[in-house]
C-alpha positions as CSV (number, residue, x, y, z in Angstrom):
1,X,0.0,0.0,0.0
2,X,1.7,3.3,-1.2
3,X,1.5,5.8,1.2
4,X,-0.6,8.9,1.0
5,X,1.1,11.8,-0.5
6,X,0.3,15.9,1.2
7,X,-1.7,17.6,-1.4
8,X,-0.4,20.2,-3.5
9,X,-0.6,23.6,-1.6
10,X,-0.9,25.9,-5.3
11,X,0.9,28.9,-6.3
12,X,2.6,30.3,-3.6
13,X,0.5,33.9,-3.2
14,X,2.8,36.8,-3.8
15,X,3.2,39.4,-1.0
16,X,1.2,42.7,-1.1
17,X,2.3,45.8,-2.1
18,X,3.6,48.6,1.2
19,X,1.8,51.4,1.3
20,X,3.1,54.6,0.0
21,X,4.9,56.8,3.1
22,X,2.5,59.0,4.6
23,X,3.9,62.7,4.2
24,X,4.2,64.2,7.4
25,X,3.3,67.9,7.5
26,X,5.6,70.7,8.1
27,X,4.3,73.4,10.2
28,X,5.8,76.9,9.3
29,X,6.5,79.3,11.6
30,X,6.7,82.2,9.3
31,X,3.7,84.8,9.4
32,X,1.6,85.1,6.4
33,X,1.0,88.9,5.5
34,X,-2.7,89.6,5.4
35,X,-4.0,89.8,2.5
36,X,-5.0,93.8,0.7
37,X,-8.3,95.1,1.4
38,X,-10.4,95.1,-1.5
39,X,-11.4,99.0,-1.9
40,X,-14.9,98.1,-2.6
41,X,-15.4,96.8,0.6
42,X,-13.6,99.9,2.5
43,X,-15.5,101.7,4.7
44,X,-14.2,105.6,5.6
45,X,-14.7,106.5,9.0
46,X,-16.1,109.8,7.6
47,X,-18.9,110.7,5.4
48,X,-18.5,111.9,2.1
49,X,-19.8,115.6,1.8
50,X,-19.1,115.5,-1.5
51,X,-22.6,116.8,-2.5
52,X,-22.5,119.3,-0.2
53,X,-19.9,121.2,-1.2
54,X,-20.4,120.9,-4.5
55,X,-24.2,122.8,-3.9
56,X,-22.5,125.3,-1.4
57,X,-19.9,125.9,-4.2
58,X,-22.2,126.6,-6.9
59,X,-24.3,128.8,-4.4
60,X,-21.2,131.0,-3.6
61,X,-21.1,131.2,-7.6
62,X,-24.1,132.4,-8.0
63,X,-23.6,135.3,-5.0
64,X,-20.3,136.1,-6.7
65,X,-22.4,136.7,-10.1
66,X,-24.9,138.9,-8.4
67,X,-22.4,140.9,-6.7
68,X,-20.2,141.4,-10.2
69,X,-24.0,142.7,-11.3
70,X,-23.8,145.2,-8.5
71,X,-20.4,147.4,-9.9
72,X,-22.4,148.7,-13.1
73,X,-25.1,149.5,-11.2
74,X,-23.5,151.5,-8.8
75,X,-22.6,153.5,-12.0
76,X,-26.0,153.5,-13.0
77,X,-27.2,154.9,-10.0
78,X,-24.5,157.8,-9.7
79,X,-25.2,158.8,-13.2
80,X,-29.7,158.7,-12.1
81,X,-28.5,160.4,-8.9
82,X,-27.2,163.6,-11.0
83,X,-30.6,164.4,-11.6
84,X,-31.9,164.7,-8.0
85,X,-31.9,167.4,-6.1
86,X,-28.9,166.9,-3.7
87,X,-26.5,165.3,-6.4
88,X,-24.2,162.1,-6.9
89,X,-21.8,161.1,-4.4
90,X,-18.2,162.5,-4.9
91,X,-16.6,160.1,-7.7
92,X,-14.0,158.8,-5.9
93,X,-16.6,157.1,-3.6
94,X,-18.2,155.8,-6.5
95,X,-15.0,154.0,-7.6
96,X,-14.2,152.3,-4.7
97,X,-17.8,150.9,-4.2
98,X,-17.5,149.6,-7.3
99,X,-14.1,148.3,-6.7
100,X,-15.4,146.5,-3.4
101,X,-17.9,144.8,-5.2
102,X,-15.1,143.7,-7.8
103,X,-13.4,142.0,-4.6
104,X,-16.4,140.4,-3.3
105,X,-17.8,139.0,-6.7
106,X,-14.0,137.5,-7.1
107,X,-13.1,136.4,-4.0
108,X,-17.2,134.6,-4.1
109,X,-16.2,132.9,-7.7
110,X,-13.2,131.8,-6.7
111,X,-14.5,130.2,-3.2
112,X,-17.3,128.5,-5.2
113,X,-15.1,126.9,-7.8
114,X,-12.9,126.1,-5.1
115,X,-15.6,124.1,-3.3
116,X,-16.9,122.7,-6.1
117,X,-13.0,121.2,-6.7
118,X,-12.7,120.0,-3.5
119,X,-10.1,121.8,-2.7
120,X,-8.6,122.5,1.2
121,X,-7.8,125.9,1.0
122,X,-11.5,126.9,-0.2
123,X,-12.7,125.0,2.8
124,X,-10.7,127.0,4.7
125,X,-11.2,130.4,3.0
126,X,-14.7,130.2,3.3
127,X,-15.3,128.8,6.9
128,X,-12.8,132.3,7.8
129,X,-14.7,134.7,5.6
130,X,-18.4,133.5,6.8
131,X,-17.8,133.9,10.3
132,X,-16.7,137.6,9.4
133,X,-19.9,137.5,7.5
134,X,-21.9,136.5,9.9
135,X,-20.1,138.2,12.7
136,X,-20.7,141.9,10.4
137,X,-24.1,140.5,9.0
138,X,-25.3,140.2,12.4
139,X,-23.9,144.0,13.8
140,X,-25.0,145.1,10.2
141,X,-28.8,143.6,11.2
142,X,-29.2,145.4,14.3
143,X,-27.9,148.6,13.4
144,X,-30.8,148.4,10.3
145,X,-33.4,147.2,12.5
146,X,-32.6,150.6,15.0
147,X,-31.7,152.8,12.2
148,X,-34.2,152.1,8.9
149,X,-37.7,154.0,10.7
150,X,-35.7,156.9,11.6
151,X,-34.2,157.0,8.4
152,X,-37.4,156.6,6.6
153,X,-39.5,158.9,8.8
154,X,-36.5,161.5,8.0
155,X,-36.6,161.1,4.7
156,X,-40.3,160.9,4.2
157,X,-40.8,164.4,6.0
158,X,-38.1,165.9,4.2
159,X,-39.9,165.0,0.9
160,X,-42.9,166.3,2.2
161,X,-41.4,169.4,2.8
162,X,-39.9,169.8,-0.4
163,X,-42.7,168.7,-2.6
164,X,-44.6,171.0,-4.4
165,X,-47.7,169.6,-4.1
166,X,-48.6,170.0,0.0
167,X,-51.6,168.8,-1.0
168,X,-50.6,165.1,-2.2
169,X,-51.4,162.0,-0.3
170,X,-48.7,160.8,1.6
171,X,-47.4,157.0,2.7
172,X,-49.6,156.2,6.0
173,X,-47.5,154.5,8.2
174,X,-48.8,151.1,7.8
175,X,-47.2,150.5,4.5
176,X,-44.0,152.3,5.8
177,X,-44.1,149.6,8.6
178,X,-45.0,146.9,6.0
179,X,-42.1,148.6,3.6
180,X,-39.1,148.3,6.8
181,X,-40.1,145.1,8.0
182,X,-39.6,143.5,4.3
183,X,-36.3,145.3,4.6
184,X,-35.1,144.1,7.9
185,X,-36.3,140.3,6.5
186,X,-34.5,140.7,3.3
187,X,-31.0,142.3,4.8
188,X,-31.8,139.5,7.7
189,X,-32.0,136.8,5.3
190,X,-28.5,137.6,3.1
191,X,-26.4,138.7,6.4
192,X,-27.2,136.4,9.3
193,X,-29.2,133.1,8.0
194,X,-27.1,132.5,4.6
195,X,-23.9,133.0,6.4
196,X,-25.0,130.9,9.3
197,X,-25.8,128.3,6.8
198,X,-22.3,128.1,5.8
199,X,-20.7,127.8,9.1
200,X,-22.2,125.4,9.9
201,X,-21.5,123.1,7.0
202,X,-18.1,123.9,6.5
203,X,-17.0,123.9,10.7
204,X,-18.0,119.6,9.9
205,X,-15.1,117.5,10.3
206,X,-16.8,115.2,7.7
207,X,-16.3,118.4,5.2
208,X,-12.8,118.8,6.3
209,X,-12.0,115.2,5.8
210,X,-13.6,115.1,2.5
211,X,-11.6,118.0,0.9
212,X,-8.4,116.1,2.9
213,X,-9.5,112.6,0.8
214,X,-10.3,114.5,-2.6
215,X,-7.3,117.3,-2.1
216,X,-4.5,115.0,-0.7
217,X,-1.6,117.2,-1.2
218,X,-0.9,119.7,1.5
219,X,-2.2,123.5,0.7
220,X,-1.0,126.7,2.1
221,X,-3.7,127.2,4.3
222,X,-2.8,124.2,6.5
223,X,0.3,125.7,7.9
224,X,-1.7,127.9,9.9
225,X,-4.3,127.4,13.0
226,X,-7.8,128.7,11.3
227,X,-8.1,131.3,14.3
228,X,-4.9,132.7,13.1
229,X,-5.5,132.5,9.1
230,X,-8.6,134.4,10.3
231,X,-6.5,137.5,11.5
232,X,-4.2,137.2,8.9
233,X,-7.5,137.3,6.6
234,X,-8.5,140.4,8.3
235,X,-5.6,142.4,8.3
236,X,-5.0,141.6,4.8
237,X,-8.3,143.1,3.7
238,X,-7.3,146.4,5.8
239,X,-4.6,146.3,4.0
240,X,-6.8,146.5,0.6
241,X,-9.1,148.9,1.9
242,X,-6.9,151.4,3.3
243,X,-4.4,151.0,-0.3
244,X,-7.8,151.6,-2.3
245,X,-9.1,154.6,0.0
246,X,-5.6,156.0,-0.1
247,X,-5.6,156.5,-3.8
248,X,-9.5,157.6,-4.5
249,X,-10.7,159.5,-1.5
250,X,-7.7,160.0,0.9
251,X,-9.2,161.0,4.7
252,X,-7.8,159.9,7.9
253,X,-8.8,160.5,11.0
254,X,-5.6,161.5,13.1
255,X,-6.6,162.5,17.0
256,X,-8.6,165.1,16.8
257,X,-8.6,166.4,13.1
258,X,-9.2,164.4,9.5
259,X,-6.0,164.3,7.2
260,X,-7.1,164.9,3.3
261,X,-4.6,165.3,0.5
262,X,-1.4,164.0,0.4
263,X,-0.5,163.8,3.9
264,X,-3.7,161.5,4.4
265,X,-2.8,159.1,1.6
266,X,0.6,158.4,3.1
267,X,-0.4,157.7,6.2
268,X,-3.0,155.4,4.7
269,X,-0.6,153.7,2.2
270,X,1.6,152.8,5.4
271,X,-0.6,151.6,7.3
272,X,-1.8,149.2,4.4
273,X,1.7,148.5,4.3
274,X,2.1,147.8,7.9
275,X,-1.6,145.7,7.9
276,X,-0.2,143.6,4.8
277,X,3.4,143.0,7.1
278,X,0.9,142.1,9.9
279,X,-0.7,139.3,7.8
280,X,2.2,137.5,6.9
281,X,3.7,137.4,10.0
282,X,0.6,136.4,11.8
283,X,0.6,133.8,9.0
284,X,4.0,132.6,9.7
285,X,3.6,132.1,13.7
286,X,5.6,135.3,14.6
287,X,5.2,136.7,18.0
288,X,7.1,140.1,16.6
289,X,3.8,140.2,14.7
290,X,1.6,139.2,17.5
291,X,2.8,142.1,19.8
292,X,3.1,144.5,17.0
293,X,-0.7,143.9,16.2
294,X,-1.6,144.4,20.0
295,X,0.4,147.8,20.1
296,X,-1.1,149.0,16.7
297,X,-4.2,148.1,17.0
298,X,-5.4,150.3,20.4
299,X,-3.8,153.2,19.0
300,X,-5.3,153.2,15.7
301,X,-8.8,152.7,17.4
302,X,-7.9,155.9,19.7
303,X,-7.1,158.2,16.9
304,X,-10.6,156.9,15.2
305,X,-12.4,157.5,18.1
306,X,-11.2,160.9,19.1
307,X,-11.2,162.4,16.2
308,X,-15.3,161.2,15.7
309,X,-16.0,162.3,19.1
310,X,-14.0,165.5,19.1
311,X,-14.5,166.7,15.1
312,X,-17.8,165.2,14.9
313,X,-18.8,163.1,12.1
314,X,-20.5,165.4,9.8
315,X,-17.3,167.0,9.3
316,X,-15.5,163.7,8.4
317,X,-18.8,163.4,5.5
318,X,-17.8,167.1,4.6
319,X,-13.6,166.4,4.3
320,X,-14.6,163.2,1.8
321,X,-16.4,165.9,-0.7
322,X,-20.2,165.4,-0.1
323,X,-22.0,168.4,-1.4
324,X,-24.5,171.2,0.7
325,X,-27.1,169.3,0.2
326,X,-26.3,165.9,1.0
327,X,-24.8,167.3,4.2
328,X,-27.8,168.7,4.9
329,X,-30.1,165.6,4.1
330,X,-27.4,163.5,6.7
331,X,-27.8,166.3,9.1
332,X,-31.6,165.9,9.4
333,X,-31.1,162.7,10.8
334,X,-30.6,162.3,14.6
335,X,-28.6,158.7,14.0
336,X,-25.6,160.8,12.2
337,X,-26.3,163.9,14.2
338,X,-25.8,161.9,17.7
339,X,-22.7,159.6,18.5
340,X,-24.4,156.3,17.8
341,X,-22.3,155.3,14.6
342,X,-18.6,156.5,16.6
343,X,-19.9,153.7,19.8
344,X,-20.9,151.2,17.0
345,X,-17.5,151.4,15.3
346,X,-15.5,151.6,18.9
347,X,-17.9,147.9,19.7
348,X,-16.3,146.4,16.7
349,X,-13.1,147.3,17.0
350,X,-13.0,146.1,21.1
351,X,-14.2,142.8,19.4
352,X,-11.2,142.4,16.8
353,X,-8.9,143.6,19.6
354,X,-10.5,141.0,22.2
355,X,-10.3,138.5,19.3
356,X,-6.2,139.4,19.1
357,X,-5.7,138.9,22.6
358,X,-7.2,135.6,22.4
359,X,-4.9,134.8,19.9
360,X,-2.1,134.6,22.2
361,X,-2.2,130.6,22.4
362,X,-0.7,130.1,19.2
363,X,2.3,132.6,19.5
364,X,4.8,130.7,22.1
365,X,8.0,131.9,22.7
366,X,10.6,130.1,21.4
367,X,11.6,127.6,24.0
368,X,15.8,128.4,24.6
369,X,17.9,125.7,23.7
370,X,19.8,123.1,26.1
371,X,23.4,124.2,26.4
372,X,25.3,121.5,25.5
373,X,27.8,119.6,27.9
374,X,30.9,118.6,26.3
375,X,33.6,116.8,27.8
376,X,37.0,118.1,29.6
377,X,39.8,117.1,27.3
378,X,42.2,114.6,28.3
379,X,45.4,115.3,29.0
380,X,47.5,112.8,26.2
């Protein structure tokens, strides 16, 4: 009997494959930079008064317009008022009205195109000038509201009295109340609310960072404090007026008497000249200027007021060549007659004074500088 042979075990299976080496991860240490903000998805922190100054602008445009209207008819109305009893102003008065209207409608078109750019130093130029808009608007106001019935009452009389007719019917005084209250409101309106208006817009630090976003690059009017481009402002336009009053209609008042001629146009042309030092150096941060300003400006107020108080002011009408019967029409009224226009003018020039002591803030003195140690020398 054979014995039993083990059964065949088959192919021998062949061994499976090792699985691939699992990557290990590196970690990096290194600080990814964040990634750019999209600008569509950038918020400002301010908000865009873009609009805005783009309406104001176009509204200062449009004042600027209507005062360039006003210079030919202030030559209009001097060549009508030749045919009235008491004349025309004297010429030279003429001329510089019209040439203060010039300035306004000019300095009004370029403040509106200014704003409607965007631009810093319009921002600035316009928040200065309104406050001396509304600051004069509002004086301006009250001095109508006190002075427009006496004024009217005079004048109505004295045309009653010249008329030929005694017989005609006269304004009741009703209609003359109706007449000065439209008046008031109208003067109101243009010197007090307009200007307010502006103030309050522009004095936003969302307009101020606007015109900063849309007019990056730094303007002249940033190197100065706002209070201080104010003065400067200020004492650059008494620098115009006294140059422009100095060449057509030269009178000064001078402590008692009124300089005419030559004599008063010299003194006027230095004192533009000192007023037009006085705005660049307050400009520039000077504390020369500062002091000068506080000096100067007290004793220029003095010789004003003396000379109104002692001279009177109908003689200060007479030395700028107003004819008989002009100075009699400003003689019939008790407001030039009296000393109410001399304490008005002393009010406002206390303010600008007050406002120039205030001002001492930004004019520091120069702080010395640390002497500087050095070292004995050794002996070699």
């Amino acid at each position: 009997m054979e014995p039993a042979l083990p059964p065949d075990p088959g192919p021998t299976p062949e061994p499976a494959p090792a699985p691939p080496p699992t990557a290990i991860p590196v970690v990096s240490t290194a600080v990814t930079p964040p990634l750019p903000e999209s600008p569509a998805l950038s918020v400002p922190a301010y908000r865009d008064r873009g609009t805005g100054l783009v309406i104001f602008g176009v509204a200062q445009i449009i004042l600027g317009l209507l005062a360039a209207l006003v210079v030919p008819l202030i030559a209009l109305s001097a060549f009508m008022a030749r045919l009235a009893p008491g004349g025309t102003m004297p010429f030279a008065r003429v001329i510089a009205g019209a040439i203060f209207y010039a300035f306004i409608a000019a300095l009004l078109l370029a403040l509106g195109i200014g704003s409607v750019r965007m631009k810093r130093w319009a921002r600035a130029l316009t928040l200065v000038t309104s406050w001396y808009w509304l600051i004069l608007g509002t004086l301006g106001t009250v001095w109508l509201t006190a002075a427009l019935p006496v004024a009217m009452k005079t004048a109505l009389a004295q045309a009653q009295q010249n008329s030929a007719e005694a017989s005609s019917p006269g304004i009741t005084t009703g209609v003359m109340a109706v007449i000065i209250t439209m008046m008031i409101v109208f003067f109101a309106l243009f010197l007090v609310v307009v200007p307010i208006a502006f103030v309050i817009f522009y004095s936003r630090d969302d307009v101020a960072e606007t015109c900063r976003h849309r007019d990056p690059v730094e303007r002249w009017t940033d190197r100065a404090p706002l209070p201080v481009l104010g003065a400067s402002v200020a004492f650059f336009a008494l620098s115009l007026r006294g140059l422009i009053t100095g060449i057509t209609a030269p009178m000064f008042p001078f402590f008692g008497r009124y300089l005419t001629g030559i004599p008063a146009a010299a003194v006027l042309v230095a004192l533009a000249a000192l007023d037009l030092y006085l705005a660049v150096a307050l400009f520039r941060l000077r504390s020369s200027g500062w002091w000068i300003a506080i000096v100067a400006t007290p004793v220029r107020m003095l010789a004003v007021a003396f000379s109104y108080s002692r001279a009177g002011l109908m003689q200060a009408y007479s030395k700028m060549g107003w004819s008989d019967e002009q100075m009699s029409i400003l003689n019939s009224s008790p407001l030039f007659r009296s000393r109410v226009v001399l304490w008005w003018g002393v009010i406002l020039m206390m303010m600008f004074f007050g406002y120039l002591l205030w001002l001492k803030r930004y004019f520091k003195a120069p702080r010395a500088a640390a002497p500087v140690e050095t070292l004995p020398s050794q002996a070699g």
